[in-house]
N, C-alpha and C positions, 0 to 999 in steps of 0.2 A: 657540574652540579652533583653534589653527592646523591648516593641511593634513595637515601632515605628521606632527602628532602624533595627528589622528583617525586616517589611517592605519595608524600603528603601530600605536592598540590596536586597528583593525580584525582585523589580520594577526595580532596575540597573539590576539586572541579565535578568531577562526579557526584560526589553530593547534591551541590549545588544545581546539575542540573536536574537531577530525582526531585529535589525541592521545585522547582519552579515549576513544573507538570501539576504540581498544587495549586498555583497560582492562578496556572492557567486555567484552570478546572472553577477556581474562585470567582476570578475575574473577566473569562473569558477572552483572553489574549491568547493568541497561538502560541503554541508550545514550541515550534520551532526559535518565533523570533525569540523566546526565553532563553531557548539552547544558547545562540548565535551570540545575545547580550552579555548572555556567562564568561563567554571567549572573550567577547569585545574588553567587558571590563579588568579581566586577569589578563587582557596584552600589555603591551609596551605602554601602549597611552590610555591604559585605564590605572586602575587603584593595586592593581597585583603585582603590573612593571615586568609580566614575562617577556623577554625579548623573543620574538620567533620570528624569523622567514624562511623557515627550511620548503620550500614549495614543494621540492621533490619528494619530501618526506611526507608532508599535508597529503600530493594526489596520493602515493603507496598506500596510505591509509586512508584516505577517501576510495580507492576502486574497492578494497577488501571490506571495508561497510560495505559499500555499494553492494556488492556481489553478495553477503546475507541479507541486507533488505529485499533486494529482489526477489531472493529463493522463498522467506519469507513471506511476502505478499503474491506468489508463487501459491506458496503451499495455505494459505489463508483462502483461497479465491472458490468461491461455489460453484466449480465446475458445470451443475444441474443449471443455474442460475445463466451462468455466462454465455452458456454455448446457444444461448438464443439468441442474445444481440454479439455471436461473434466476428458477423460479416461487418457491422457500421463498427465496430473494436479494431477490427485491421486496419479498416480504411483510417480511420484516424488515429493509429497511432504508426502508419507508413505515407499515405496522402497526405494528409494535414500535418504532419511535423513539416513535411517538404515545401507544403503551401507556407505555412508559418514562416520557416525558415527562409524561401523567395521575401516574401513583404518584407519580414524584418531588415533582411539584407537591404531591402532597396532605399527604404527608410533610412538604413546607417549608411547607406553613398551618398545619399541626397541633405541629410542632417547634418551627420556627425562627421562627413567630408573622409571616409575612407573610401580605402578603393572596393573594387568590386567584388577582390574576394577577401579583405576583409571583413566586411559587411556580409555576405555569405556564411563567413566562420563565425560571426556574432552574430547572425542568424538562427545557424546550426546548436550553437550553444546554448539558446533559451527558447528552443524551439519546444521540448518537452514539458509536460506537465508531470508533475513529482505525487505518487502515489504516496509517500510518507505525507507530506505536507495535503494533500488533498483527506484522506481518512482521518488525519491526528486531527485536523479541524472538523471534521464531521460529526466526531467519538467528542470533543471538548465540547463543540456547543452540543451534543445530542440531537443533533439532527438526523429525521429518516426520510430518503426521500422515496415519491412516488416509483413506481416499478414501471417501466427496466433501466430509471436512470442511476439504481446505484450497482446493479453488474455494470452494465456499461461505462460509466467512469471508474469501475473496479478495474474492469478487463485494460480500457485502455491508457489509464493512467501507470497502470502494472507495466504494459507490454512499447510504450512508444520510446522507453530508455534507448534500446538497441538503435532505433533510427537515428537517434542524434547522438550516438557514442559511434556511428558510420561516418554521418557525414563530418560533423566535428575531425575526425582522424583523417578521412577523405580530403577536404580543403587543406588543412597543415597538409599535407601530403603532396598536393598542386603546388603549394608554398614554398616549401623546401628541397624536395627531390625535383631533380631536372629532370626534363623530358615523362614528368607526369601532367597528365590531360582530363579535364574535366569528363570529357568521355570516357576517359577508362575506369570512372571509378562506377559505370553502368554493371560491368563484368565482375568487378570487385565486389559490388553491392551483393548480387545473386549468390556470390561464393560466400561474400560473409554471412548471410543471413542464412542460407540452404546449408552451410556447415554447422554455424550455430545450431539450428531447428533439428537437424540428425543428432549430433552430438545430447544435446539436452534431453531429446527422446529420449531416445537408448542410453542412457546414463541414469533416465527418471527410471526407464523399465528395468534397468539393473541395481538401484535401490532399493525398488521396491520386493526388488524377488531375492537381494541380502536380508529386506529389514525382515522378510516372511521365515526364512532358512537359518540366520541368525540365533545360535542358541546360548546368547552368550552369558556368562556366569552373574555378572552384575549388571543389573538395571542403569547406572548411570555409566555404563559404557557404550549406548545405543546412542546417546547424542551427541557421545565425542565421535564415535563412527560416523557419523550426520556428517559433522565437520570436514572432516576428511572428504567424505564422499561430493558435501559439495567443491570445496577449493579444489580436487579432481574434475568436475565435470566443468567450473571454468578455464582450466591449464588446460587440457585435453582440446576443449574446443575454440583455443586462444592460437595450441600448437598444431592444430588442423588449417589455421584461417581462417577459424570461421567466430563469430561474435558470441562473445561470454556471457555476456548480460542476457541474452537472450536462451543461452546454453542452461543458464540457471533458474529462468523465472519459468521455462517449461517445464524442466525436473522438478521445480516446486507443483507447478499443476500438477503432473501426476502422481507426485508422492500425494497430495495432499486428496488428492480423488480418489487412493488407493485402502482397502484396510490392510493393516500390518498391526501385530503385536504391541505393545507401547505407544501408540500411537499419541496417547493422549499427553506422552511422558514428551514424546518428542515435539509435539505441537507447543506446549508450553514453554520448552527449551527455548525454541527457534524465536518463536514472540519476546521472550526476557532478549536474544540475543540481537533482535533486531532493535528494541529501544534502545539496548549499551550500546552500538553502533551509531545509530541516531544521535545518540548526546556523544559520543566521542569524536564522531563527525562534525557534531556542527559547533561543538565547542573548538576543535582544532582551527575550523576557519575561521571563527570568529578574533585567534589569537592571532591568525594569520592577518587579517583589517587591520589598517591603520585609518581611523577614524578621519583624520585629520587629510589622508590624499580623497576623500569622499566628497566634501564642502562643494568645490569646483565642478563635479560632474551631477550634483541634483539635479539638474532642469534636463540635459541630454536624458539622464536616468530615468524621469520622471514621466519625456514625453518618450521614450521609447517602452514605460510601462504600461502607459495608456494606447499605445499605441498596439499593445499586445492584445488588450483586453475590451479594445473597442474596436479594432479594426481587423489584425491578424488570425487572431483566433475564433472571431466570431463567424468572416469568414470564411477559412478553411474550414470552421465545424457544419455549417451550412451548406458549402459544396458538398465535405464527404457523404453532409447524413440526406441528399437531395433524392435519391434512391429509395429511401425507405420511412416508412410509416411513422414518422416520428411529431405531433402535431409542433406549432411554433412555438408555444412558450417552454416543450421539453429542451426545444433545441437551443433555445437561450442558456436557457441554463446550463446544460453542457460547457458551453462556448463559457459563460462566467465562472462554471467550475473547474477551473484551467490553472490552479497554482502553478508558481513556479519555485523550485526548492534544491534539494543538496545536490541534483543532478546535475542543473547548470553552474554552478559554482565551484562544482570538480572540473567539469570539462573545459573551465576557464582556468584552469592550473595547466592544461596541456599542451596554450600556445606559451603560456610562460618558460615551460620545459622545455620547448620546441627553437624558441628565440624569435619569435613572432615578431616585430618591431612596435607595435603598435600591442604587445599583450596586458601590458603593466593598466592600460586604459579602459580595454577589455573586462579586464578583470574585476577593476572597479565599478564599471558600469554595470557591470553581469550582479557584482551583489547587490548593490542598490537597486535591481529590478526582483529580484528575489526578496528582499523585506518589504519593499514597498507592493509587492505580491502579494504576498502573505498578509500583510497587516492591510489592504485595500480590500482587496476579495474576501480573505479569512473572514475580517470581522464582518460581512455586508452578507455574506451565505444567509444564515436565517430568513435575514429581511426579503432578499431577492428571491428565496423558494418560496415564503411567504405570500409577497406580492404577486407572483405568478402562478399560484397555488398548484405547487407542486411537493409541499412538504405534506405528509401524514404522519398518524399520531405511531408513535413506536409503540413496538410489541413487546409486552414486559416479557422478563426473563426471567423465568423462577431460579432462585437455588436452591440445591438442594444437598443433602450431607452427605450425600457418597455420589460416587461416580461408576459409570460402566463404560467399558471399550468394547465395542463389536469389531469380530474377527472374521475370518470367512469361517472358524470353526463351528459358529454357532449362528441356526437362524433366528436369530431376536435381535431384536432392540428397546433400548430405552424412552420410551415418551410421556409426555404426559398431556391428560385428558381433563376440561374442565367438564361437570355434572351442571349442566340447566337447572336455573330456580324452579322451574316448570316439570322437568324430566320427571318422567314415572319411576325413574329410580329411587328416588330424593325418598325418607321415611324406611328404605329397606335395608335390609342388612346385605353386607357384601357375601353370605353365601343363597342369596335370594336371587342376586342379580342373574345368576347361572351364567357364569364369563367362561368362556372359553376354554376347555381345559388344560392347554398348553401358555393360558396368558396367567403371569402375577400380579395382583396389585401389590408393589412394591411398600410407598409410603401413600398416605392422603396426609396433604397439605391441606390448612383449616385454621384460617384468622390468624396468622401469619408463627404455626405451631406443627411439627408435624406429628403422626400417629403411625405406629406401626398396625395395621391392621389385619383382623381376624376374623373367622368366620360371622360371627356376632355386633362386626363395627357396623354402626348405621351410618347410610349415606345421609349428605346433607347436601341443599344445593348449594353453588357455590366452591362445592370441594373439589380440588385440584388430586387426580388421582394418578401417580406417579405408576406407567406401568411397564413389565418387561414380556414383550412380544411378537411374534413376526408380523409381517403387514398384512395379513391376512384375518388374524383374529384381531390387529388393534383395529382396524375398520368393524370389526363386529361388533366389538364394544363400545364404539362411537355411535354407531344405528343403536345401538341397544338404548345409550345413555340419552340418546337424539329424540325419543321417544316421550309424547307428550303425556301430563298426567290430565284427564280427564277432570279432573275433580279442581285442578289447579286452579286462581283464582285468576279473573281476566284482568289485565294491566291498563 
């Protein structure tokens, strides 16, 4: 195929799936199944007619998304937020993949009539929950849910990749090399994870202490250095032994816990380049489907989806979370907010690559549990936090016209403060308030207009006071504003 026509349906595909993230926003369909549809229809047996089965070439390019979404949702994750639920965050995304992965297994010996470690490797392969797929549904319908269940399925929908990119490679590894032993991959485990976990550190605390020292001439040269730095810390910890995915979504934790210079240049990078992934991903497999070998395996597909979302996962989220303070309808939820997405459908490229006998079945059945995933759970989220009232209302998010990055250079920061209809401020001018004399009020926001303000601006209530200050004086300014007007009228 010439240049210039791979190209263009690059760019149509591309398009097309920037397009459909509209749709999904319109219509409320997840943006995944929109990606996967794009592919589906530009394959062989859709309407575009691209021939594809390069597998090998589909996983190359499925690990290298993989490895920026992670770092990604890595560097996105509220450190503040996580590290409270980050004891039930391990347990389920090391315990519960493993619990997951037994059930499903046993389910496909007894069902779907494979052997025992097939059924183990189709275990292992949709044992994970997909942090892309579980947020992009979150973000489309606008849902927010109660605290701490969205660190916690932050944390562990981020971090349970590693366990089933282990056992997944662990079983093919039983399969193929002789004289490998389901016991030995006990010792194997500990090395991949304890390599991965050092590696990622120490690679996080050596980005962050480039991005700080870093003086480099042009601004868009700090995200290409990103670049590098991450495909760095997963080679590094691939040619140690020890697990990538996990090398990289820790680097993103502490890049993203860190301040450094540009920060906000790089944050926004890393987010564009996880979407372009996203759709390049899930359109690749989508060319990859052939529609037509699917027909045959609904009902296996179907009951081994329900079988994930009624039996396995609920569960394994219930032993892990048996321990800890979590009442019963949080923990439902958990257990229902368990997408399944790009993760398990790369790791079903592996037995393929491997010569698994039974991969080509695998494989099918692997995506047909992944749309029927997503479009099952996806659309049903609202209702089910809903009915278990665990959804609350979102906290609006002003914006505003400029931006500020805090450095370690400077002690301030950016916030902003709403003024009480009540407040004894409300009627004064803002050099009445007597603020602090190291805080600015930046902008006041006011009926959806802002004001740059001066000595002489009168507060109102109601107004949104954009200010830049350390934590010391914006707490002053909040008692200050906190402060009732006597005179106010009773409600």
């Amino acid at each position: 195929m010439p240049l210039e026509v791979l190209l263009l349906w690059f760019a149509i595909l591309l398009l097309a799936g920037v397009a459909s993230s509209l749709i999904s926003d319109r219509f409320a369909v997840p943006v995944l199944l929109l990606f996967l549809a794009v592919g589906m229809l530009a394959g062989s047996e859709g309407i575009g007619g691209i021939a594809f089965d390069n597998a090998g070439l589909a996983k190359s390019l499925g690990i290298v998304a993989l490895v920026f979404i992670i770092f990604s949702g890595g560097l996105d994750t509220d450190w503040k937020e996580t590290r409270r639920v980050a004891a039930p965050g391990i347990l389920l995304s090391t315990i519960g993949v493993l619990l997951t992965a037994a059930i499903t297994g046993a389910f496909a010996v007894l069902v779907l009539r494979f052997s025992p470690l097939e059924g183990m490797l189709l275990g292992s392969i949709v044992s994970s929950t997909d942090a892309a797929a579980v947020f992009g549904v979150l973000r489309s319908r606008r849902i927010n849910l109660a605290r701490p269940l969205k660190p916690l399925l932050e944390f562990e929908s981020g971090s349970n990749d590693p366990m089933a990119v282990f056992l997944t490679t662990g079983f093919i590894s039983v399969m193929t090399v002789r004289g490998t032993s389901i016991a030995a991959l006990v010792p194997r485990l500990l090395l991949d994870m304890g390599a991965g976990a050092l590696v990622g550190l120490l690679m996080g605390r050596i980005i962050v202490l480039l991005l700080k020292r870093l003086k480099l001439a042009y601004q868009g040269l700090y995200p290409v250095a990103m670049v590098g730095l991450i495909l760095l810390t997963y080679a590094a910890a691939v040619l140690f032994r020890g697990n990538g995915i996990l090398a990289v979504y820790l680097a993103g934790l502490l890049v993203g816990h860190s301040e450094f210079p540009n920060k906000r240049l790089v944050m926004n990078f890393h987010d564009g380049v996880a979407w372009l992934m996203q759709i390049v991903m899930f359109v690749t497999l989508g060319l990859l489907v052939f529609p037509s070998r699917l027909a045959p395996l609904v009902w296996p597909g179907l009951l081994l989806t329900l079988l994930l979302m009624v039996v396995a996962r609920p569960l394994s989220v219930f032993l892990c979370l048996l321990p800890f303070r979590l009442n019963p309808r949080a923990k439902a939820l958990v257990a229902w907010v368990g997408l399944r997405g790009s993760v398990p459908i790369i790791l079903a490229m592996f037995p393929l690559m491997a010569g698994i006998p039974m991969a080509d079945t695998m494989f099918n059945v692997v995506f047909f549990v992944v749309v029927a995933s997503v479009f099952i759970q996806g659309t049903s989220i609202p209702l089910v936090a809903r009915l278990l009232k665990l959804e609350v209302p979102a906290e609006p998010r002003a914006r505003y016209p400029l931006e500020f990055e805090k450095t370690d250079a400077i002690d301030a920061d950016m916030k902003d403060l709403i003024v009480p209809y009540d407040s004894a401020a409300v009627g004064r001018t803002v050099a009445e308030l007597g603020v602090p004399e190291r805080l600015l009020i930046v902008l006041i926001a006011r009926a959806g207009s802002f004001i740059v303000p001066s000595g002489s601006t009168v507060i109102d209530g109601g107004d949104v006071l954009l200010v830049l200050a350390n934590a010391d004086d914006y707490t002053a300014l909040h008692q200050r504003l906190a402060r009732l007007n006597p005179n106010a009228p009773d409600e």
